[in-house]
N, C-alpha and C positions, 0 to 999 in steps of 0.2 A: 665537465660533461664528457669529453674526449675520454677518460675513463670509465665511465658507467658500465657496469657489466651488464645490463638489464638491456632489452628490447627499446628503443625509443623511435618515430618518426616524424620529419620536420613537414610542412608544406609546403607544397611544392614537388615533394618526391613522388614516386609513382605510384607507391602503395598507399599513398597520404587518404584518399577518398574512399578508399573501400574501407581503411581502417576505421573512420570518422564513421561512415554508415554502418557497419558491424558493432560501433558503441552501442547502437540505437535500436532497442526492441521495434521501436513504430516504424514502420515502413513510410515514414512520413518523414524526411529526415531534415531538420528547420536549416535555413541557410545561416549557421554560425557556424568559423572555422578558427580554433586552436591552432597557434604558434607551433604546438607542441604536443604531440600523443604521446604516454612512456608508461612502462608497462613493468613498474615495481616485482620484485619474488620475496621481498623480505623487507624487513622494518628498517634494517639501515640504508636498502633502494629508495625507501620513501625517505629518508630524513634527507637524501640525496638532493632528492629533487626540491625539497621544498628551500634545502638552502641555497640550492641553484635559481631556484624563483625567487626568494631575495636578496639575492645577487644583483639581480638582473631586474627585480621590482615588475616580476610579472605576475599574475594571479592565478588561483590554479580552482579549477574542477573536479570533482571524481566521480566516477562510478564504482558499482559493483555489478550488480546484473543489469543493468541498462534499461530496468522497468519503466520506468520514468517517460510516460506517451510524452511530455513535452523538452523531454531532453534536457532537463533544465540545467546537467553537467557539461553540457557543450552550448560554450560561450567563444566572442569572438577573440583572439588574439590570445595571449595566456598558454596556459598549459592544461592539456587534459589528460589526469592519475589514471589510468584504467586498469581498476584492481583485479582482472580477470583473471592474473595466476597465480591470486594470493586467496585460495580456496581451501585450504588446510582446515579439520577441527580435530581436534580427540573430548575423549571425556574421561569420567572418574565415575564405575558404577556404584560405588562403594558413600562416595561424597554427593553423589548424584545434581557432579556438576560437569560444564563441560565448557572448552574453551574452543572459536569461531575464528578465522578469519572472515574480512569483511565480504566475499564473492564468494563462499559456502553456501551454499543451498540450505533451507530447511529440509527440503524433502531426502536430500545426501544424511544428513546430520540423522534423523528418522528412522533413515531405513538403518544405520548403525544403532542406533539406540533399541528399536522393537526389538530386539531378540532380548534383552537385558530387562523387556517389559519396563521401559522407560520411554520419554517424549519430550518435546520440547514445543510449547506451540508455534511453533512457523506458519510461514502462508499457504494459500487454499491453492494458491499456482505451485506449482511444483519447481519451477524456474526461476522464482527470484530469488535475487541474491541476497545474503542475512541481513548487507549495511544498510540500503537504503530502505529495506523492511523496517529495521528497529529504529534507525533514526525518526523516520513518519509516527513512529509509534508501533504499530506492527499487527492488524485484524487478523488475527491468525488461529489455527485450532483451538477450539476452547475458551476461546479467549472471553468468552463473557464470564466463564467459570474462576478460571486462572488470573483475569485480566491481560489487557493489552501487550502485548510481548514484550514490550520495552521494562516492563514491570519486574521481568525475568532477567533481566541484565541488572549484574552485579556489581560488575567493574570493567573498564574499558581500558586499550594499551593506544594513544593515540598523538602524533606526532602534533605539534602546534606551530602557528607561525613563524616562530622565532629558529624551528627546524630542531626542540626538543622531544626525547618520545618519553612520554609520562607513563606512571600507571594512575589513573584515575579513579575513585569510587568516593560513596558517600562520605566518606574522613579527609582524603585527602586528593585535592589538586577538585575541590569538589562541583566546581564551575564548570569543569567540563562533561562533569558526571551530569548534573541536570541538565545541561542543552541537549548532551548526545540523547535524550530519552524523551525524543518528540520534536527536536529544532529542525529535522528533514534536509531539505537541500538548503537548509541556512546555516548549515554546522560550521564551526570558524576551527575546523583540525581536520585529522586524517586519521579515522582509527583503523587500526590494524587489525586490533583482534576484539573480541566479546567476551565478557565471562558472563557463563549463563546460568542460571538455576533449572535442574531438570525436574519433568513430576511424573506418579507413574502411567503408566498407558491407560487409560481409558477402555470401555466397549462402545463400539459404533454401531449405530440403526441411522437408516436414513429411509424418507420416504418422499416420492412425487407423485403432484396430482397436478393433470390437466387438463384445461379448461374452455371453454370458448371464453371469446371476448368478453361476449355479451352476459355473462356473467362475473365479468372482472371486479365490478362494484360490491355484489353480493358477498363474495367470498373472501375479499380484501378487508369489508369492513366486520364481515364476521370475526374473524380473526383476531382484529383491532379490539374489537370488544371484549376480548378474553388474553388480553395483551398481559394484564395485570397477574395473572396465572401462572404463564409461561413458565415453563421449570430454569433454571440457572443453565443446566445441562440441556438443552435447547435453543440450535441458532432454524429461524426460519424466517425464511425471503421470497420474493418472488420471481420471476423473470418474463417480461415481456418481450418477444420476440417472432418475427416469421418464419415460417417452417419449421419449427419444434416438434422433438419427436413423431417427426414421419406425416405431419397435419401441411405438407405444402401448399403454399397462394393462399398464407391464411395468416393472421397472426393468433396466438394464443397466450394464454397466461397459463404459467408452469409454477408451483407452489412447492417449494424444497424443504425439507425439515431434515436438522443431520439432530440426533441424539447422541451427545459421547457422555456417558457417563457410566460408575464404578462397575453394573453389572447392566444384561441383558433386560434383567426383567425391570430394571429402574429405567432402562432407555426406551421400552415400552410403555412404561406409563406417560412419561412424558411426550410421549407419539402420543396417547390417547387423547389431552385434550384435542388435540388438529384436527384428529378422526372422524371423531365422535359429533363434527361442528354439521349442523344441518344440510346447510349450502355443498360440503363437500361429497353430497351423495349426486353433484351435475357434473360430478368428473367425467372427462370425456376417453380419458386412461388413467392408471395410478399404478404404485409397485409401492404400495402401503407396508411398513416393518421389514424392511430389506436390512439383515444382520451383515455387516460388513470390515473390512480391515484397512485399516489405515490406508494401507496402499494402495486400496481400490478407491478407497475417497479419493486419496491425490491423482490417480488415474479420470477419474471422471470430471473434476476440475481442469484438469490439462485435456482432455476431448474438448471440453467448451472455453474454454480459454486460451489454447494453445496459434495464436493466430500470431505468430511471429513474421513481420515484414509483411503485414495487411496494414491499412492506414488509417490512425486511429484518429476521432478526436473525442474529447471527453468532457463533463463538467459533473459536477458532486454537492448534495447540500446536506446537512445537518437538522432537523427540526422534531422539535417536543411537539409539535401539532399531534390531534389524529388525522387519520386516512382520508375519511368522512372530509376532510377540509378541501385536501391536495385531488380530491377526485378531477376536479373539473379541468384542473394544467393536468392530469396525467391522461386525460380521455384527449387532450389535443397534442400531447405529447405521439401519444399513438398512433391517434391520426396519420400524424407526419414521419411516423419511425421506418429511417430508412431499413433495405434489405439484410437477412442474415448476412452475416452473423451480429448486425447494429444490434441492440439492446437495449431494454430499460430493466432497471434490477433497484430494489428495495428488500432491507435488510431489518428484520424489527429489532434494533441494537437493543432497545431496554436496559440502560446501566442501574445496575442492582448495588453498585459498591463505590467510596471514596476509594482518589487516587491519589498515591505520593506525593510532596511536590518535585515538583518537574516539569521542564517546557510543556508534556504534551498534557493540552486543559481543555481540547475542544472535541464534546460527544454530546449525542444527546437521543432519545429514544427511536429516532427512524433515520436512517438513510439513504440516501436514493442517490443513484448514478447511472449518468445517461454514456451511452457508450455508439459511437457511429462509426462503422469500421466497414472501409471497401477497401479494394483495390484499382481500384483508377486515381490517377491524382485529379483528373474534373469532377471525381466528386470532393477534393480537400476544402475548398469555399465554403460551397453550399455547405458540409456537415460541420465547419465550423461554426459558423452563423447560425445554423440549427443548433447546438449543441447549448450554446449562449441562449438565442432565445427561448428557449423551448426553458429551459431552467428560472431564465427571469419570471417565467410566469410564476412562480413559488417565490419568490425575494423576499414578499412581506412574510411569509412563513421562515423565510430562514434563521437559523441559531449560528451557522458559519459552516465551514469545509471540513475535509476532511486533504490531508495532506499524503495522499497515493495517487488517487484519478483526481489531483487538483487542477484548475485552470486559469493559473495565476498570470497567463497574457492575454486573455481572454474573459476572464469573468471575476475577477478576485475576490475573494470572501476571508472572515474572522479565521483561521488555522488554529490558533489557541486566543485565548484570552490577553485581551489588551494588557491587563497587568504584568503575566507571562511575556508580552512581546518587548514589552520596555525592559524587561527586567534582561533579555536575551538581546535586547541592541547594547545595554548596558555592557553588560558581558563582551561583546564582541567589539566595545570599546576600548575594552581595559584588555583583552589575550590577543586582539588582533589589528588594532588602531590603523594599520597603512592597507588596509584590508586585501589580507593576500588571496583571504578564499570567498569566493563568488558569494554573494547573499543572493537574496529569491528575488528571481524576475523579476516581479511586481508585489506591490502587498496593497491593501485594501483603503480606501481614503482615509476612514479614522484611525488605521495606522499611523497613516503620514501625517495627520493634524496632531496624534498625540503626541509623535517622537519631534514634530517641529515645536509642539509647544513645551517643550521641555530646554 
């Protein structure tokens, strides 16, 4: 350790607290504190520390962008990797692939690639970093088109308990290839880099339409009803919120339709079913076929997302339901939804395609996630307990989580499929037995009754 050339801090030192909070996108920062913060540049800094952690039989954390509202990389005692200067990518226009470190931005990666009229689905935030994106799986550009981002990863460079750094892909070393591609903060290594598949750029249209309240019912389940339609090349959601678009003391429903597909006039038609739907002539504003660029998408998601060091709490569900069911929990979800920038947001996922195998198994046609974000810590209770109950009211409709806005101390749901989760404790039986790297917080009851009954 006395050698490392790398950044490292112990606790106790002075800088120790601002570093630990500076992990942490949530302004909410949980009272777990690491032995150890260290701050990797290169692949042989990581295998450093990990044979320093079993040396020394401590366990270790990572980040990359520190999206993670529950921190779920800072745990007590141990060490926490924070891959913040390990943000390097290039690519190949030619092979149109490209290789990632894991605290690369998608949006970085992006803006390199448009000029080459290429892309890489990454996330809607401009700010998270690629690992913890692709590990969860990764909702990102296109992604109903292209599939999940993790889908896009080819091969992976990643060190393992034992403090070896592998290259991994479907042939070989291939146990690590299917965890990395959906296992999230359960991952039992430390990848360094991504190999990605790139595709070419898309055209964007995007269109908003808002609403009073009191038509939230009407136009939610209009839409539902013509679900089955929906072009591939169309993501649209909702977002429930107060003060939207210049409507203050009020809350409204804001209806988003992004089109990315091969031309202009294909992204228009699939605006046209939305349009065209009766109900949406009680908009109360709209900016219907708005022709736009990449970059303004990822700009306009970082206006409404960009609340870094606001205090978040969050929960997520999965379910094949229609709308029509969930109405009655989302009208008292509302009720109670605390002030902007809090939120309710639903996503009509609609998976249209079979997925590899691979840890990530858990999707399913709608998703919805509650979002409660202030700035006082008096309010940290109250929206956490909001956040829980407001979500139990959907329980029996639930299919399981999603593993980005999950709230696995707080409300634990299915992530992937039970088969998938044995097959992935398995796994982390057999590459990491003295368990060097943190597994997930909590996991869901019939987790624990299958893996005990095994």
């Amino acid at each position: 350790m006395d050698n490392w050339e790398f950044k490292y801090i112990r606790v106790g030192q002075a800088e120790y607290e601002r570093a630990r909070n500076d992990a942490t996108w949530n302004g909410r920062v949980p009272a777990r504190y690491p032995t150890l913060i260290v701050y990797p540049e290169r692949d042989d800094h990581v295998r450093d520390i990990v044979l320093y952690a079993k040396t020394k039989n401590l366990s270790i954390g990572t980040k990359s962008g520190g999206h993670s509202w529950t921190a779920s990389f800072l745990r007590d005692g141990g060490i926490l990797i924070d891959l913040s200067r390990m943000n390097e990518f290039d690519f190949d226009v030619e092979c149109r692939t490209a290789r990632a470190q894991p605290a690369a931005y998608g949006s970085d990666l992006n803006a390199a690639l448009v000029p080459h009229n290429l892309m890489f689905p990454g996330g809607h935030c401009p700010t998270v970093g690629l690992g913890g994106f692709l590990l969860q799986g990764g909702f990102g550009w296109n992604s109903r088109k292209w599939g999940v981002a993790c889908e896009s990863v080819t091969a992976i460079d990643v060190v393992t308990a034992d403090g070896d750094l592998i290259h991994a892909d479907s042939t070989q070393h291939s146990d690590f290839y299917w965890a990395a591609r959906g296992a999230g903060c359960g991952y039992f290594g430390v990848i360094t880099r991504f190999y990605l598949k790139l595709y070419t750029l898309p055209r964007f249209m995007t269109a908003r339409y808002v609403f009073e309240i009191k038509d939230f019912d009407d136009v939610v389940t209009a839409i539902d009803a013509v679900s089955d339609q929906v072009s591939i090349d169309l993501e649209i959601g909702f977002f429930v919120a107060h003060d939207q678009d210049g409507f203050e003391g009020r809350p409204t429903v804001a209806i988003t339709a992004d089109a990315i597909s091969d031309s202009v006039e294909e992204a228009r038609r699939a605006l046209d079913l939305l349009h065209n739907l009766p109900p949406m002539k009680k908009t109360i504003k709209s900016w219907p076929y708005v022709a736009c660029t990449l970059k303004q998408m990822l700009q306009r998601f970082d206006d409404i997302l960009d609340n870094r060091g606001r205090r978040y709490e969050v929960n997520n569900l999965w379910t094949d339901k229609p709308v029509q069911a969930l109405l009655p929990s989302f009208h008292r979800i509302i009720d109670e939804l605390p002030p902007a920038p809090s939120h309710l947001y639903m996503m009509w996922w609609l998976p249209v395609r079979s997925r590899p195998d691979m840890a990530f198994s858990m999707e399913a046609r709608l998703y919805v996630a509650l979002y409660a974000i202030s700035t006082d810590s008096a309010s940290d209770a109250p929206n956490a307990e909001y956040v829980v109950r407001a979500m139990e009211l959907m329980d029996d409709h639930k299919k399981g989580i999603q593993l980005a806005d999950e709230n696995l101390p707080g409300h634990p749901g299915k992530f992937m499929t039970t088969r998938n989760y044995v097959h992935l404790e398995q796994l982390r039986a057999r590459h990491d037995p003295h368990g060097r790297f943190y597994n997930y917080i909590r996991v869901p009851p019939e987790f624990e009754q299958v893996w005990a009954s095994l």
